[in-house]
C-alpha positions as CSV (number, residue, x, y, z in Angstrom):
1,X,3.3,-5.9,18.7
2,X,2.9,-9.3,17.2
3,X,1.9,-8.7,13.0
4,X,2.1,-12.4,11.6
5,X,-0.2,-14.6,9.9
6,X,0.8,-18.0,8.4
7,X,0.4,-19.0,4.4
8,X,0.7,-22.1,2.3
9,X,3.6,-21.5,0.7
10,X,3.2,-22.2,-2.8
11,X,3.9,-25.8,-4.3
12,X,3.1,-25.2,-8.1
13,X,5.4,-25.7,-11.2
14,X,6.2,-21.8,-11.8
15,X,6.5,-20.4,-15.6
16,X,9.8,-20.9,-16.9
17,X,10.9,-17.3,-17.1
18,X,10.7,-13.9,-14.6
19,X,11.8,-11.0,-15.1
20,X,11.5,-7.5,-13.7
21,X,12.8,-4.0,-14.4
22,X,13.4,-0.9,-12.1
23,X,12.6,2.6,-13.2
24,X,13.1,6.3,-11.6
25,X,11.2,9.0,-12.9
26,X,10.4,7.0,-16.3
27,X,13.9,6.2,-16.8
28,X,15.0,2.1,-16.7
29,X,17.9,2.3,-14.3
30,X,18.1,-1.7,-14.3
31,X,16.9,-5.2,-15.4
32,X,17.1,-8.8,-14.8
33,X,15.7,-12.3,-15.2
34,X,16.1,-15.5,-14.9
35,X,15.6,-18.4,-16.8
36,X,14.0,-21.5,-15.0
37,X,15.7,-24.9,-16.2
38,X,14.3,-27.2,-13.6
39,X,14.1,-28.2,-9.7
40,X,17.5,-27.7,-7.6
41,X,18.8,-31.2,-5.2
42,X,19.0,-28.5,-2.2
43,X,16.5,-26.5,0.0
44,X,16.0,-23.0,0.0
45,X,18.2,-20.3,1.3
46,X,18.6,-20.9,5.4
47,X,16.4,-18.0,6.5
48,X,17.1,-17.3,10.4
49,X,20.7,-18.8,10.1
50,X,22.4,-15.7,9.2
51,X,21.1,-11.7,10.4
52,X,18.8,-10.1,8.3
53,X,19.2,-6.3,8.6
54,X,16.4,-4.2,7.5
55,X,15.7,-0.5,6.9
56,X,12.1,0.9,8.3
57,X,11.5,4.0,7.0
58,X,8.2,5.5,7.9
59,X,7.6,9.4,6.5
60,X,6.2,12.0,9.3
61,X,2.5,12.5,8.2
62,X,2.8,16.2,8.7
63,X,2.9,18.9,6.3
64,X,6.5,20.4,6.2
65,X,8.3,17.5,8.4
66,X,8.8,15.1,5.4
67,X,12.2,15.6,5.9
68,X,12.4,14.2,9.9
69,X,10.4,10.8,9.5
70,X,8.1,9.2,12.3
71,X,10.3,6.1,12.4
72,X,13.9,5.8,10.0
73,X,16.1,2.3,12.2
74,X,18.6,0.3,11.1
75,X,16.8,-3.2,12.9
76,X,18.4,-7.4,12.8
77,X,15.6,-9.4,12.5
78,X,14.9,-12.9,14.0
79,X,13.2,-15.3,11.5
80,X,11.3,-17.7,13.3
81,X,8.6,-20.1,11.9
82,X,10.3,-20.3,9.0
83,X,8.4,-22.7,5.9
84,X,9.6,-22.7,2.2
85,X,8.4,-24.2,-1.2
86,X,10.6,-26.3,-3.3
87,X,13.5,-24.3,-4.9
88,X,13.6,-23.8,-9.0
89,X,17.5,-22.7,-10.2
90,X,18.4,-21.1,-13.9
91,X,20.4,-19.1,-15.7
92,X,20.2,-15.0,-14.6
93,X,20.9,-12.3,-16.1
94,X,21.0,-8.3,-14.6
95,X,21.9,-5.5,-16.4
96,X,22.1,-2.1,-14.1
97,X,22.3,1.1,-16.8
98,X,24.6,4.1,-16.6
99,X,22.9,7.0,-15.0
100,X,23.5,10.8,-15.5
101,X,22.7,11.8,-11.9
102,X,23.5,8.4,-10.1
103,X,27.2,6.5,-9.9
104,X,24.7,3.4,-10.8
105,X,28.1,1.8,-12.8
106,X,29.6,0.9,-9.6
107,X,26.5,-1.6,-8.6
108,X,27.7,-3.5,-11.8
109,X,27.7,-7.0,-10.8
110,X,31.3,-8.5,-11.3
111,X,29.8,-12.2,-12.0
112,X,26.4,-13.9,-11.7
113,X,26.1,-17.2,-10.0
114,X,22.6,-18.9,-10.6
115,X,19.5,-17.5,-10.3
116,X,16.6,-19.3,-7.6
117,X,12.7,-19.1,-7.5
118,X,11.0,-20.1,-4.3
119,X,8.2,-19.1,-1.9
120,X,9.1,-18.6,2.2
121,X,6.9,-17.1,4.9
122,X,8.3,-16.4,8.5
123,X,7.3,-14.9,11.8
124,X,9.1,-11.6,12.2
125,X,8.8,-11.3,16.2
126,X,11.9,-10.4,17.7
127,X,13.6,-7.5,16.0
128,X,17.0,-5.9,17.7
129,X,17.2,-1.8,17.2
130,X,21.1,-1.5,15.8
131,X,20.3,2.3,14.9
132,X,18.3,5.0,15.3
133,X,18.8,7.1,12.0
134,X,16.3,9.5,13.2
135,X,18.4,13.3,13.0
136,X,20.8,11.8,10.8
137,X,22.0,13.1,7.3
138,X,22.5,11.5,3.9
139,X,25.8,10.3,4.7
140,X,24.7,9.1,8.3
141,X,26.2,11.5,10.0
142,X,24.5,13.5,12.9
């Protein structure tokens, strides 16, 4: 199956600040930003020169088989095609909250480098099945 389409990648100055937040069940688990201070002298990150692993998770469809999904892989993905915008670098900042139901404290970052801005489409042609998760539990056991 071949799902690609190509875009401009985009070439405009971006605002000067993004941010985002992530919630479960209305509660803020985590937040971050970063702070935009002007164009970087490198290119963006090399897309295609290391594996990309991805999780596809598709639910079943079927009333009572929520539990035992259509499709649930562990894939490496081949980048090809690979076009991005100029990169913007700044000062980040993430902040990941204590949970009572989640050990979210361990995700704590140590130290934060710089934080990057950029654009980059690929062609996602070639993927490589590393696992099938499918009758799997929680802990990936079968």
């Amino acid at each position: 199956m071949d799902m690609t389409s190509g875009f401009q990648t985009v070439q405009r100055v971006p605002d000067r600040y993004f941010g985002a937040s992530v919630a479960v069940k209305d509660r803020r688990v985590s937040k971050g930003h970063v702070q935009l201070s002007g164009l970087t002298n490198g290119s963006a990150a090399p897309f295609g020169s290391r594996s990309i692993v991805a999780l596809r998770h598709f639910p079943s469809m079927y009333e009572g088989q929520h539990d035992q999904p259509a499709i649930f892989e562990l894939v490496r993905l081949q980048a090809e095609n690979v076009q991005a915008s100029r990169v913007w670098e700044g000062d980040p900042a993430l902040t990941i909250y204590d949970s009572p139901i989640e050990p979210l404290a361990t995700l704590k970052p140590q130290r934060i480098g710089r934080g990057w801005r950029y654009s980059i489409a690929m062609t996602n042609r070639s993927n490589h099945l590393l696992r099938d998760l499918r009758g799997t539990t929680s802990s990936g056991e079968k």
